[in-house]
TISE-647071 format. One record per residue (C-alpha): residue in one letter; y, z, x. Coordinates in steps of 0.02 Angstrom, whole numbers, plus 50000, padded with zeros to 5 digits. Layout:
# TISE-647071
AYZX;...
END
This chain:
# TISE-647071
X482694834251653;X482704850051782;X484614851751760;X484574847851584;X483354862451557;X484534874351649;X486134873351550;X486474872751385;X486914855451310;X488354849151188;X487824835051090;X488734822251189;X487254825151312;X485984822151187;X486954805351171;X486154802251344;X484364810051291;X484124797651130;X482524791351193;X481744809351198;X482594817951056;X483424808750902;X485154809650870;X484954816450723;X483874830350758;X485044834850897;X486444837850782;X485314846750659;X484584858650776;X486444862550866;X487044866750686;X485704878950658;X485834884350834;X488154887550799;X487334896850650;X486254910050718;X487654912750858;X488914913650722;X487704927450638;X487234936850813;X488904937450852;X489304947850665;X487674958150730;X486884950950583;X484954949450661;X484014945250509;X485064928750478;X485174923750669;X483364927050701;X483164915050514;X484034901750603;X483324902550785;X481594902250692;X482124887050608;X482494879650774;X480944884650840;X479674877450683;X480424862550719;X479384847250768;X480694842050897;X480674859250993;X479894852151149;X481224841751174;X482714852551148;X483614856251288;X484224872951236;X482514882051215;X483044893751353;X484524899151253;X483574901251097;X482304913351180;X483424921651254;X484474926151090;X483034929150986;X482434941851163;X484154949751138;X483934952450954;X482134961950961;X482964970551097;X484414976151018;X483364985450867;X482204995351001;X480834980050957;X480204976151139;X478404971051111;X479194957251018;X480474955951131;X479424953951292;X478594940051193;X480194926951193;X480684933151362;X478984927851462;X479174910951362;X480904909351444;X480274914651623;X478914898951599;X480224888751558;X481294892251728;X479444892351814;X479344877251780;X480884871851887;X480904866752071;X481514879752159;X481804891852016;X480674905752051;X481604913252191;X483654911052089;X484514925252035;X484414916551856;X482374919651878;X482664937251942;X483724939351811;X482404936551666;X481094944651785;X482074960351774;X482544957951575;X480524957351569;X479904968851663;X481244981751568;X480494976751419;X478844979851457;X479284998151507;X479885001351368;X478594994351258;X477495007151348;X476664994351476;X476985003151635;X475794997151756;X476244978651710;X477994981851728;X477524990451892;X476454974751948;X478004963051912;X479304973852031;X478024973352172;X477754953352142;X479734951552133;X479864959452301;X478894945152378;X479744931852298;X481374936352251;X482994934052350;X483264948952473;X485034952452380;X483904956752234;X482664970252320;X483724986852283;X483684984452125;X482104978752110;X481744994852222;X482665004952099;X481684999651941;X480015002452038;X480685020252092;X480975023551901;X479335014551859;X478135026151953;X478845041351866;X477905035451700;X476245029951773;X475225034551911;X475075019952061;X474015021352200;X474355030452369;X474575013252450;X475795009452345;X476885024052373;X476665024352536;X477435006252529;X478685010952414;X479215025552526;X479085015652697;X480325000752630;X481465014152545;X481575025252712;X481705009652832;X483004998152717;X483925008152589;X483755027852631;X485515031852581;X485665021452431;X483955024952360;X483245040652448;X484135052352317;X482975041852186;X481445044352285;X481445062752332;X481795065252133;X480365053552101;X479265064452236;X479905080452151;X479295073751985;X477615070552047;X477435088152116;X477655079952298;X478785094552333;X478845093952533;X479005073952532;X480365078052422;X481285090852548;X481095080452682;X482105067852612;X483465080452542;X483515084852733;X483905067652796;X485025063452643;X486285080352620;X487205081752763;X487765064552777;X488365063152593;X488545080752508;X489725071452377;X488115062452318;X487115078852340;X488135085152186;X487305073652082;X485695081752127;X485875098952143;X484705103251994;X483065092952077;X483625100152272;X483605119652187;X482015115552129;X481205107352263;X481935119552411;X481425135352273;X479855128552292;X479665127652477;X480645143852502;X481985135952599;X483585137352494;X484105153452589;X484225140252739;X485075127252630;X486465135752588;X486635143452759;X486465127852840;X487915120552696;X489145137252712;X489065131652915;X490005115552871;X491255121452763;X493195122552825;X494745122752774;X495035102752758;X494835090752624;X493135084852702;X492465101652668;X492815103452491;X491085094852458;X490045106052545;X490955120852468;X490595112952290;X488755111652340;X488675127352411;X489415135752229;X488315125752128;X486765130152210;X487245146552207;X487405147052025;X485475138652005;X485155153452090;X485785165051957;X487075170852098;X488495163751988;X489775179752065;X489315174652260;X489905157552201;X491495164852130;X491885173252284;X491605160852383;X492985151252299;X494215163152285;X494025165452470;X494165149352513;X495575144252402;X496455160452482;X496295152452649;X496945136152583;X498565145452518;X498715154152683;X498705138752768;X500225131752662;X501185149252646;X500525150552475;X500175169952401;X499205165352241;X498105152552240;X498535145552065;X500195138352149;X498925128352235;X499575108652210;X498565092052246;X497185082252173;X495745091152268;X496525112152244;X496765108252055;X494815101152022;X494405117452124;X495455127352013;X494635121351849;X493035126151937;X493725144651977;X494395144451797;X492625139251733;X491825154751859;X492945167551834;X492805163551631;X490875170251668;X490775180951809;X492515188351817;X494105195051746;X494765185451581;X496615190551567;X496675185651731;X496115167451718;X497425167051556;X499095173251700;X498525159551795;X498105146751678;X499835150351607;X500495148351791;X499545132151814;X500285123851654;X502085126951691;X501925118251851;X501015102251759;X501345104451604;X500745085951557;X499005090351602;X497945091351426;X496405098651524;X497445114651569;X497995115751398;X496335116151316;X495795128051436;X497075139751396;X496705140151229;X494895142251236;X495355156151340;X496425166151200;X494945160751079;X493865169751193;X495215185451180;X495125183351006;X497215175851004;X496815162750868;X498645162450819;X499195158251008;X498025145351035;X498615137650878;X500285137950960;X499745128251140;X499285112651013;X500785111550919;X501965114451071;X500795098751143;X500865089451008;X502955092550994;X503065087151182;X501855072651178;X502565062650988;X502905049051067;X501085046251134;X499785043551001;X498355048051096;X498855063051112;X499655068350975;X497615064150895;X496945075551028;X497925089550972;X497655086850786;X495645085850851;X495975101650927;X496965109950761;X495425104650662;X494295114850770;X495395129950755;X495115126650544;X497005123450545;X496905106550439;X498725109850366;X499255108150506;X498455092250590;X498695083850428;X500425086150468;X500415081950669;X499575067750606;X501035060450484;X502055061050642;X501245045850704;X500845035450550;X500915017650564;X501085019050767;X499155021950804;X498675005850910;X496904997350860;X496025003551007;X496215021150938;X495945019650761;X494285025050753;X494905041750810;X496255042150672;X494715035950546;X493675051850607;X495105064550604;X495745055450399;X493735059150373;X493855078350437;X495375079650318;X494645074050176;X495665055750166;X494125045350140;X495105027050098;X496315031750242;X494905033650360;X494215017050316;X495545006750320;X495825015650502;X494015009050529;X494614992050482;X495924990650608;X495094998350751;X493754982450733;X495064972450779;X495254978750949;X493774973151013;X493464989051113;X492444999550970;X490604994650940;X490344993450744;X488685005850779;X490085017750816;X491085017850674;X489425020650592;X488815035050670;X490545043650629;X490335041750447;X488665048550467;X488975063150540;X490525067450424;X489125064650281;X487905076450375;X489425087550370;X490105083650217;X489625097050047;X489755082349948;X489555065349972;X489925058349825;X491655053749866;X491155045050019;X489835033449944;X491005029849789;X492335023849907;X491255014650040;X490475005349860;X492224999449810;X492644993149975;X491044983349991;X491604975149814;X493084969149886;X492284956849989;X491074943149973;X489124949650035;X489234936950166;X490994944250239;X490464962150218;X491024970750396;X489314974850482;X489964992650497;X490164994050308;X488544986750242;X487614997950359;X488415015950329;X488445009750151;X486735007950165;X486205021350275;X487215034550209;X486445028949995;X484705028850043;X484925046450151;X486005055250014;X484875048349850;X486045034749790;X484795020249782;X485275018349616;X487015014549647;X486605003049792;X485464993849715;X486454989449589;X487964983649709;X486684969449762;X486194961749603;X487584948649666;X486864944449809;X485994928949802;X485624926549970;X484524942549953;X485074948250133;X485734965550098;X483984968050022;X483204963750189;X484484978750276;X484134991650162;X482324986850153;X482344991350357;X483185007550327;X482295014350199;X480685012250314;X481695020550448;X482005034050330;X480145035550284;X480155026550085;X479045016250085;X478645014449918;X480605009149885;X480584998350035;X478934988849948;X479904986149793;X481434980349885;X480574967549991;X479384962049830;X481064959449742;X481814946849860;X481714927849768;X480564916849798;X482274904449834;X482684913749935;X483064909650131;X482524926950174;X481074927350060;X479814922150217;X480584936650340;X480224944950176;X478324943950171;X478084946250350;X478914963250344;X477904966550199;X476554962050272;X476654973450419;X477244987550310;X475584983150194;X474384980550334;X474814999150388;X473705004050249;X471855004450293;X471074999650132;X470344986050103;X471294979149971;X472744983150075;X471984973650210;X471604956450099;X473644960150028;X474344958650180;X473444942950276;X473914932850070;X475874937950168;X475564931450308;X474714918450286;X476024905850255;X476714908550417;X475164903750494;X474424890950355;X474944872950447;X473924879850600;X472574884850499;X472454869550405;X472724856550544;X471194845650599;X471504846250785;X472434854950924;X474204861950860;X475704866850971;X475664888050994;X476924898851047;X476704917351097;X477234922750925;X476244912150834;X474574918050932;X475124936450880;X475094930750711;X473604920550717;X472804938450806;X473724948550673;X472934937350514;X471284939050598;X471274955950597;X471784959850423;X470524948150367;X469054957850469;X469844971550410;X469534967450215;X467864957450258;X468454941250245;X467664934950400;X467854916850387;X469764918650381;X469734927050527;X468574915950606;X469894902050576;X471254911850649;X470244913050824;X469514893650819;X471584888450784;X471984899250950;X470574894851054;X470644874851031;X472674874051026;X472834887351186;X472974870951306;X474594870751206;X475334886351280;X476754886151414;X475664900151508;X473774905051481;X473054918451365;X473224933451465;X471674943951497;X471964955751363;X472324943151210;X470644932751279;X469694948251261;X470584952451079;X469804936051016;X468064937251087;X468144955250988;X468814946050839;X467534932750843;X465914946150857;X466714956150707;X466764941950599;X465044935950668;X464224953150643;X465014953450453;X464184935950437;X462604944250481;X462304934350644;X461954950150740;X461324941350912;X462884928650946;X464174943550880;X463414955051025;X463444941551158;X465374937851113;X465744958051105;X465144957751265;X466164945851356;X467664960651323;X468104968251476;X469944974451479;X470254992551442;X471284992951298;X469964981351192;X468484987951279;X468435003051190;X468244995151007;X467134983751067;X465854994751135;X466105005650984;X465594991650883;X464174985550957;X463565003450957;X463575002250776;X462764985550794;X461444992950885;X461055007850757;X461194994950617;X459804984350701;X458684999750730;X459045001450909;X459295018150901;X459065023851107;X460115009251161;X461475014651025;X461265030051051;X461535028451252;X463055016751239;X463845031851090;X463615043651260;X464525033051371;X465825033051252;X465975050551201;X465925057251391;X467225043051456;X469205045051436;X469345030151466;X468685025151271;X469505041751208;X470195031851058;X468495030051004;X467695047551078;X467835055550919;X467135044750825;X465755042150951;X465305059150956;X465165062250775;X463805047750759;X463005055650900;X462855073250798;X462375064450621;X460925053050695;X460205068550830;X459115078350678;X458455061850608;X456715054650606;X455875044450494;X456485039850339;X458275050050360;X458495038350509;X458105022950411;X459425029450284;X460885031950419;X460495014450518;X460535005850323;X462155012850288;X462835007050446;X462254988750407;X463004989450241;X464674998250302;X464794982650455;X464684968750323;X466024976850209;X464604981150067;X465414999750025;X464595000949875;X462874998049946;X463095010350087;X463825024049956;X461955028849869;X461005027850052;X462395040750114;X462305052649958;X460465053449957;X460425056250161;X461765071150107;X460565077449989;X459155076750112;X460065084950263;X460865098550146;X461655111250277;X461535103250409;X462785092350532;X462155075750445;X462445081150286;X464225082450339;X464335068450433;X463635058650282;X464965067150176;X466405062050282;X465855044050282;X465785043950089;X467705051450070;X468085036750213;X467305021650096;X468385029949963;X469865026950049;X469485010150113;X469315003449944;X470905010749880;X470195026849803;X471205037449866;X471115051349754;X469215053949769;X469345053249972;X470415067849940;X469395076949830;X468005072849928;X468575077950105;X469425091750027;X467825099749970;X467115095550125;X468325106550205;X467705119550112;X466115119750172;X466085112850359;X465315121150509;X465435107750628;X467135108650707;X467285089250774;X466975084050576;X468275097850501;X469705088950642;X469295070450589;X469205075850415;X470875083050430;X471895071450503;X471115058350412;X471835066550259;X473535063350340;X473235048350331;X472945046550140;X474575038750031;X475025052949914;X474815052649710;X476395043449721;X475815031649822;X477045033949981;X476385038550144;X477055051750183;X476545056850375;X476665078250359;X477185082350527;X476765099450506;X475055094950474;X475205085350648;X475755100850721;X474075112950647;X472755099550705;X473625101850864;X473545120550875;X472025122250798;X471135108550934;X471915111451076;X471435101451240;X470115092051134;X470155074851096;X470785077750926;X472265085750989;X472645068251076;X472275058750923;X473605069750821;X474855070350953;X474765051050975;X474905046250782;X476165058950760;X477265050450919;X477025032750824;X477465038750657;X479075046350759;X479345029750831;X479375021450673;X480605030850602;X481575029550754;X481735011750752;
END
């Protein structure tokens, strides 16, 4: 089976394979499998990832061959939309698939994956995992793979922060095996970290033997040797090397440029004109710009570029003039000469140097563009509207898309996209590119109107199905951004298939509306094929809301996913994804007190993880013991929910749990042992997630004795077991009994937060925003404030008011509040990103 496992099969194999996998499953599955490639390969994601899911579900996926192959794709499609969690997820299921293998562990197919991984988990935000895969891979990968596993590791340490022993490994390997391929990469990673004289000691080693790749670096070296006070040396110790051969031309470009860091931009000036004298000399040349050869005429763009700043401008314009009669086929010199008369204020003559370029170059479309490019830029559209008719019907494919943004510019809208069209069939323009030109001519654009009229008619033309990926998505992106939902909508009421709903749904959550996404992904038929990928995304887009209706709304959408595991009487085959979901349903159901949901969800994992091709990782484990105590606590089984909250041990849980069983404690009268653990909390950054929260227990409950205390511990029991309404009357009346004091705040705070978990929005408002008005306690006016960022407004959109971000942040600076702000306002940037 081992070399079955490592290629992909035709079905002529599975011939062979009848005894493990029917004949006609095989088929079936290799249909749906020539399906989602079919799809991927249109960049249609939603309908490849449909059909790779279908493959997946499917009761014969043990014994398909081509599971690799699947993961992989469905990898490459979270990857591809900025997704990596997700992404990680199908990508560690292919790595235990090649595991699995003799021999496969140390292949470059292996190292391959490892590296697809470990990228993903970067950019997910998991640093130090990432960081712990590069160090395993240089133990068992093949050596051919180390620099770039060396390279990743470099860029890996400038997110987190490893250990001295493992930079000093890191550094040792680098400096003994690869100094001059990756020393560059480590001095800029010392220089990051504020290692400035690690960092200068490499730069010393590194410059002299390649200054060419010192120009890549200049920036970092200025810094570093500014901050050791040794660039006086530097460029004395460069100006020593320079002569009058090509071999010195580097160290005189090195020389310039750190020169100009140095805000001495006329030394550098001088410095070239005094060299390029002495080149002239040499050859019996008087003026420099007569200067001919690949190596003089990159210096004499750099002299132009100087002398532009530091020195005399009619000047540069004799000898660009000079320079472009000797090559007069040389665009560059061209566009320099007329940014120079721009800069003289000769708008007329710089006109001029495009249409004498265009004349000389008609028979070459490229540029014959340029110049047109250029003529727009000069607002001259007459004119490249009529360089442009010159070449009409000659423009080859692979330059079409320039012809579609230049017909754009000028106004010729149907022109532009039927440019668009052909330059698709080149194969050399992405279809994301083509639709970030139309959207920035509609950024530009005083009216867009036109645009979306004639990118509607040319999506009528064709059938949904065969819509051009670059179509249906400015279509879509350019509606939604410029208020033409209307119109757009209506454009779909044809589609059956319902999939243009699922796009626009996706990029009306990247735009922020919500509230239309909702109704676009509630819309989507119940026939539908996409009516599943439907409720999941509506489901995560529900489960955002932290209400308890909400809550309850989202796990009735995910639940089907999930329901066969749920419902089956003994161990069930899991994947990774289906574990997050099983997680995922858990949580929403804690999260609207439906606790023996959730305790299905956790008894489905925890008997079927045998299933798994790898274990639980330590993280997940400890995400289910917290699970399982919430839903015990809401059961009222206080004892066994504390013994499973405190089996948690891994950072990134351990704060909840300890937070809960603090409110455990309090609700079971344990008020010293609560009140130590809220402490421990509160003064650890480790938990600072939770500080806040910690801390502003640990100011209600500090006044409170007798029956006050009884009244803050009941509401705590009632708020743990989801009974809002019962806590509500034990918080007013402690509010009434601590008037003007921190409790009574505290007490107020936690009313306007039942509010909004049971969907009463508008009287959290009201009630926090009267709160406001009174507060003295500044850790309860920040929480109360960016809790009210949190609320959906009247309309019922969440809007996330960046600007509000930006106050808490000014007002709370280095507090933990501050952190809390910055952090949501990063995610809620993220969203919209992706």
């Amino acid at each position: 089976m081992r070399c079955l496992m490592r290629k992909p099969c035709g079905i002529g194999l599975y011939l062979l394979l009848g005894c493990y996998l029917p004949i006609a499953a095989a088929v079936e599955l290799e249909e749906l499998r020539s399906a989602g490639d079919m799809a991927l390969a249109q960049m249609d994601y939603v309908t490849a990832k449909y059909y790779f899911d279908r493959i997946r579900e499917s009761e014969d996926w043990p014994l398909y061959p081509n599971r690799m192959d699947v993961l992989n794709k469905l990898g490459m499609i979270h990857e591809n939309q900025s997704q990596y969690r997700e992404a990680v997820e199908y990508y560690r299921e292919v790595l235990a698939i090649l595991a699995e293998q003799e021999s496969s562990t140390g292949d470059s197919t292996f190292a391959f994956y490892e590296l697809r991984y470990a990228d993903c988990l970067e950019r997910a935000g998991f640093y130090a995992r990432a960081g712990d895969l590069y160090r395993q891979m240089l133990e068992t990968s093949n050596s051919n793979m180390h620099v770039a596993v060396l390279q990743r590791l470099i860029h890996n340490y400038g997110f987190h922060t490893p250990s001295e022993e493992q930079m000093q490994t890191l550094h040792d390997r680098v400096v003994r095996d690869n100094l001059e391929t990756l020393g560059w990469e480590l001095a800029d990673l010392y220089r990051i970290r504020e290692a400035s004289t690690k960092s200068y000691e490499l730069y010393e080693q590194l410059w002299p033997k390649n200054p060419n790749m010192a120009l890549h670096y200049v920036a970092p070296m200025a810094e570093v040797y500014i901050s050791v006070k040794r660039l006086d040396e530097l460029v004395d110790a460069i100006h020593a090397l320079l002569d009058s051969s090509a071999s010195g031309i580097p160290f005189l470009l090195l020389e310039m440029q750190l020169l100009e860091h140095a805000n001495r931009g006329e030394d550098a000036l001088h410095l070239l004109e005094t060299y390029l004298t002495e080149l002239g000399k040499r050859d019996g040349i008087t003026n420099f710009g007569d200067l001919v050869g690949t190596d003089t005429n990159d210096l004499l763009v750099k002299w132009v570029d100087l002398a532009n700043r530091y020195g005399d401008v009619e000047l540069v314009e004799r000898q660009i003039r000079r320079i472009t009669q000797r090559i007069p086929m040389d665009m560059r010199w061209h566009e320099k000469l007329a940014n120079v008369l721009l800069r003289e204020g000769k708008s007329v003559e710089a006109l001029q140097v495009w249409k004498d370029w265009a004349q000389k170059n008609r028979a070459n479309p490229l540029a014959v563009i340029n110049a047109a490019r250029q003529m727009m830029n000069l607002d001259s559209s007459e004119t490249a509207m009529d360089v442009m008719a010159e070449i009409e019907g000659r423009i080859p494919p692979a330059l079409a898309i320039q012809e579609g943004e230049i017909a754009l510019r000028l106004g010729r809208i149907n022109q532009a996209l039927s440019a668009y069209t052909l330059a698709t069939t080149s194969g050399a323009v992405h279809p994301d590119q083509i639709v970030n030109s139309i959207a920035a001519y509609a950024e530009r654009a005083s009216d867009v109107s036109p645009l979306v009229a004639s990118l509607l008619q040319a999506a009528t033309e064709t059938p949904f199905r065969d819509t051009p990926s670059w179509l249906r998505d400015a279509l879509i992106q350019i509606t939604i951004r410029f208020g033409h939902q209307a119109e757009l909508e209506a454009l779909t009421t044809g589609d059956e298939s319902d999939v243009w709903k699922i796009h626009m749904a996706r990029e009306a959550l990247n735009q922020g509306k919500r509230k239309w996404t909702r109704h676009l992904l509630e819309s989507i038929s119940a026939e539908s094929l996409y009516k599943p990928t439907a409720d999941l995304e509506l489901a995560s887009l529900i489960g955002e809301e932290t209400d308890v209706p909400s809550q309850r709304r989202a796990a009735e959408l995910l639940k089907p996913a999930i329901v066969d595991l749920l419902e089956a009487t003994g161990p069930v085959r899991l994947t990774s994804t289906a574990v997050d979901r099983l997680l995922q349903y858990g949580n929403y159901c804690l999260n609207g007190y439906q606790p023996g949901e959730a305790l299905s969800a956790v008894r489905c994992i925890e008997s079927s993880s045998i299933t798994l091709s790898h274990p639980l990782d330590s993280s997940t484990v400890d995400r289910l013991s917290l699970a399982r105590g919430r839903a015990l606590v809401q059961f009222g089984s206080f004892q066994p929910g504390l013994d499973a909250i405190d089996t948690v041990k891994t950072n990134d849980v351990a704060g909840d749990a300890f937070f809960l069983k603090a409110n455990v404690l309090l609700a079971l009268n344990r008020i010293e042992d609560a009140r130590a653990l809220l402490t421990e909390i509160a003064e650890s950054r480790q938990y600072n997630k939770n500080s806040n929260d910690a801390l502003a227990l640990l100011c209600a409950m500090e006044p409170l004795v007798g029956d006050s205390l009884e009244l803050f511990c009941l509401s705590q029991l009632y708020q743990l077991q989801g009974r809002k309404d019962d806590a509500l009357p034990a918080l007013r009346q402690l509010a009434v009994e601590r008037y003007g004091e921190e409790t009574e705040e505290w007490a107020r705070f936690a009313i306007g937060k039942i509010e909004a978990e049971n969907g009463n929005w508008q009287s959290a408002r009201e009630e926090w925003e009267r709160l406001l008005l009174d507060v003295d306690h500044p850790l309860i006016h920040g929480i109360t404030r960016l809790n009210l960022t949190r609320l959906p407004q009247p309309s019922g959109e969440i809007i996330a008011d960046m600007t509000a971000y930006q106050k808490i942040m000014l007002d709370f600076p280095d507090t933990l509040i501050f952190d809390l702000a910055k952090m949501e306002a990063q995610q809620v940037s993220a969203r919209r990103i992706q």
